[in-house]
C-alpha positions in Angstrom: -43.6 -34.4 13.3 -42.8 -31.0 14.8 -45.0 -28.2 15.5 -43.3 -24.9 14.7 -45.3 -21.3 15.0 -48.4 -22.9 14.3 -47.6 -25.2 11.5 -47.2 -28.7 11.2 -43.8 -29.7 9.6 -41.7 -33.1 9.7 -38.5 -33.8 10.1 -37.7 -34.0 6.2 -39.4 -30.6 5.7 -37.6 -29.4 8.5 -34.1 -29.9 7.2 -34.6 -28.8 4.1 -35.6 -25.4 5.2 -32.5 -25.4 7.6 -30.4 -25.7 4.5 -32.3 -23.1 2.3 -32.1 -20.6 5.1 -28.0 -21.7 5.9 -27.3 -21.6 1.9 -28.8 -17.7 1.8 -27.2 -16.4 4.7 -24.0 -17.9 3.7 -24.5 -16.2 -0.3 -25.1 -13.3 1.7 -22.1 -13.3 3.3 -20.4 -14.0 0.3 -21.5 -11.5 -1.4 -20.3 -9.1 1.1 -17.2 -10.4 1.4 -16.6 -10.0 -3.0 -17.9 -6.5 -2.6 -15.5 -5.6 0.2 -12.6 -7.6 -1.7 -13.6 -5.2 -5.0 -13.2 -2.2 -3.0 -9.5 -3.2 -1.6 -8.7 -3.9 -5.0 -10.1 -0.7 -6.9 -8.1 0.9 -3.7 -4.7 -0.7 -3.8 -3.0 0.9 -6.6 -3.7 4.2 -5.7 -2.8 3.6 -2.4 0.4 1.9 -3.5 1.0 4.9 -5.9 0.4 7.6 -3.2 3.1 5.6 -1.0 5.6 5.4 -4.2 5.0 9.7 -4.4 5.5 9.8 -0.9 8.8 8.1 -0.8 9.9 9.8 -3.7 9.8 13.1 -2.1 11.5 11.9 1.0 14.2 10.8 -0.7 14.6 14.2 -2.4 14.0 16.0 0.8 17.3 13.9 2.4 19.1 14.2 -1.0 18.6 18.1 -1.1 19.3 17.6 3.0 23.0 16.0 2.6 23.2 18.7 -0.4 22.6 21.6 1.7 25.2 20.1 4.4 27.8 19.3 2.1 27.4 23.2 0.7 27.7 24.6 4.1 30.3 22.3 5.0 32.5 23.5 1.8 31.9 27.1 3.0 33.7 26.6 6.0 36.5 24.2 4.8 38.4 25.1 1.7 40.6 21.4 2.3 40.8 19.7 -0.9 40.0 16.5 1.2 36.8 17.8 2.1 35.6 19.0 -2.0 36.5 15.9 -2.2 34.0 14.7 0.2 31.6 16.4 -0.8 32.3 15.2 -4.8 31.1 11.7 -3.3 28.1 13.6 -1.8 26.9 14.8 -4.8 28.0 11.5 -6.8 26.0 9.7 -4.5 22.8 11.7 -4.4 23.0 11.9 -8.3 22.8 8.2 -8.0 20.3 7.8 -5.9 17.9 10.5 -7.8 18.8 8.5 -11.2 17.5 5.6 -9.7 14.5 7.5 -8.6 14.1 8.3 -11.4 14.3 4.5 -12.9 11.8 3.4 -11.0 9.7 6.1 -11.5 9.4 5.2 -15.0 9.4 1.3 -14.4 6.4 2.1 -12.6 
C-alpha cells in the first residue's frame, strides 16, 4: 500500500490510474495532432495552386523575355540566318505557352 497526498491507495489502484491518466494525455495529443493534420490539408491545395500561378507567370515573364530579345535582336540584324533564329524563338516559346496552357487546364 502507498500513501499518496493524503490517500491510501495500493498498488492495483495505483496502476490503473497511471494508465487512465497516460491513455488521456496521449488522446490529447492525438487530437492535436488530427487537428494540425486537418489544417495542412485544408492548406495544401491552395498552397499548391498559388505555386502553379506563380510558375505560370514566370514562365510567361521569360517567354515574353526571350521575345523581347529576339525582337531587338532582329532590329539590328536583317541576316536571314538570324529571322531564322528568331522563327525558333518564337516556335519554341509558342510551345512552351501551349503547354502552359495544357496543364493549366489538366489542373
Amino acid at each position: 500500500m502507498f500513501f499518496a497526498k493524503g490517500v491510501l491507495t495500493t498498488s492495483d489502484t495505483l496502476l490503473k490510474a497511471t494508465l487512465n491518466r497516460l491513455s488521456a494525455k496521449l488522446g490529447e495529443k492525438l487530437i492535436e495532432t488530427a487537428e494540425e493534420i486537418a489544417v495542412i490539408t485544408k492548406e495544401a491545395p491552395d498552397k499548391l495552386k498559388k505555386e502553379w500561378e506563380n510558375l505560370k507567370d514566370e514562365i510567361y515573364e521569360e517567354a515574353e523575355r526571350l521575345e523581347n530579345e529576339s525582337n531587338q535582336e532582329s532590329k539590328y540584324d536583317s541576316n536571314v540566318s538570324k529571322d531564322s533564329n528568331s522563327n525558333k524563338i518564337q516556335e519554341k516559346i509558342d510551345q512552351i505557352r501551349t503547354k502552359v496552357t495544357e496543364l493549366n487546364q489538366r489542373i
